[in-house]
C-alpha positions as CSV (number, residue, x, y, z in Angstrom):
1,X,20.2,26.6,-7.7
2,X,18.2,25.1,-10.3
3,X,19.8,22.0,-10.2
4,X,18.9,21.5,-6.7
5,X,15.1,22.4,-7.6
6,X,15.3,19.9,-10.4
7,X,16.9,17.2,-8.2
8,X,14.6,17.8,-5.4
9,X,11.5,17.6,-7.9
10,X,12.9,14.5,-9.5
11,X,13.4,12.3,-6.2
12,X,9.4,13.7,-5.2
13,X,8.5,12.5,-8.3
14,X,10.2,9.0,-7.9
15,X,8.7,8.6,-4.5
16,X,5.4,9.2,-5.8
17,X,6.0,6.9,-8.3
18,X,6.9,3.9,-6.2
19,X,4.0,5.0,-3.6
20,X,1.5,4.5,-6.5
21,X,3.2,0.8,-7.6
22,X,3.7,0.1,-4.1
23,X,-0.2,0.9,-3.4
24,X,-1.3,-0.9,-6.8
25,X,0.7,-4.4,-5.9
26,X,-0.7,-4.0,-2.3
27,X,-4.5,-3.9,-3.7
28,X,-4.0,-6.5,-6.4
29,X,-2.2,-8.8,-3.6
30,X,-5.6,-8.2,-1.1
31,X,-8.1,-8.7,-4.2
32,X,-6.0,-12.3,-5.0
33,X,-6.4,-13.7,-1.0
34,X,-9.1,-15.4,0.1
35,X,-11.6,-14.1,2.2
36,X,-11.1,-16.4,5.3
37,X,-7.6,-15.3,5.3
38,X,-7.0,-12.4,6.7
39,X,-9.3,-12.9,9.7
40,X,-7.1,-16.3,10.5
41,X,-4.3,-13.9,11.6
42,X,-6.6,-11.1,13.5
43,X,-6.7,-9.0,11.2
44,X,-9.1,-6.5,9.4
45,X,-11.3,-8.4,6.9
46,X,-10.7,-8.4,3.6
47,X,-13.3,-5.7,2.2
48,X,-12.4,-3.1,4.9
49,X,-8.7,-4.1,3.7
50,X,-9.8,-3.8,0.2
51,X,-11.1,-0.4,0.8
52,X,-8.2,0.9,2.5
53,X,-6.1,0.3,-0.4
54,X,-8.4,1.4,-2.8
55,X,-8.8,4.8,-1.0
56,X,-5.3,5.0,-0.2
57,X,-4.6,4.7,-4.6
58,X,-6.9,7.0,-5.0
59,X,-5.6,9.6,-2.8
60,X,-2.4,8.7,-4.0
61,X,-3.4,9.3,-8.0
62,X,-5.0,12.4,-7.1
63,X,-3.0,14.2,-4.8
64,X,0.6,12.3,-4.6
65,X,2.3,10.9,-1.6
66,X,3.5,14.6,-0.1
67,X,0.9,16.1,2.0
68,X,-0.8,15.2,4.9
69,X,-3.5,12.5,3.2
70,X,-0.5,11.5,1.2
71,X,1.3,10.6,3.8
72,X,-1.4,8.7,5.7
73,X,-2.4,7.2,2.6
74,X,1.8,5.5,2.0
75,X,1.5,4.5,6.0
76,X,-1.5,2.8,5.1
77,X,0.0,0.7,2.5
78,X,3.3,0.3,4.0
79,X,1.2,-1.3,7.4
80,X,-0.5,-3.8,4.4
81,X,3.1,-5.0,3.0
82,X,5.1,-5.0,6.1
83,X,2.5,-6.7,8.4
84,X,-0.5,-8.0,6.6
85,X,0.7,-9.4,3.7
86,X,3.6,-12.1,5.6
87,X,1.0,-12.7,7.8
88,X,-1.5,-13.6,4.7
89,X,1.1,-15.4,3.0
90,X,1.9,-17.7,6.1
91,X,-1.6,-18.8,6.6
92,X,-1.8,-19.9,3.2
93,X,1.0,-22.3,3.1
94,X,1.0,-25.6,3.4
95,X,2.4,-27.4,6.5
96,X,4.4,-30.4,5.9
């Protein structure tokens, strides 16, 4: 059975690790947009997106991405890259 335990602890720890990188790229990508931005596309503003993220790291460094504020802290970030950032990204590019 151990190396089940070890397997199991190995894929947590690989999740938590690509929460973390995930959550990092997602508050670097919000601190690079501009301001105007992210209202453009009806979305939250940039500071209550930049602290979303940040809290979301944070809870993520400190108590990893099982748990209930770990989890809510991964949806946070996942809603960011999945819907926020395209939307972002679109605004920004230039219509020919």
């Amino acid at each position: 059975m151990t190396n089940v335990d070890s397997l199991a602890g190995l894929i947590i720890l690989v999740l938590q690790i690509v929460a973390i990188v995930g959550a990092g790229f997602a508050l670097f990508h919000a601190v690079r947009q501009p301001s105007e931005a992210f209202p453009a596309v009806d979305k939250l503003t940039k500071p209550v997106w930049l602290g979303i993220l940040a809290a979301s790291l944070v809870v993520l460094l400190l108590f990893g991405a099982i748990g209930f504020l770990g989890i809510i802290a991964v949806v946070a970030v996942c809603v960011y890259l999945v819907d926020v950032r395209p939307r972002v990204e679109e605004v920004q590019r230039p219509r020919w």
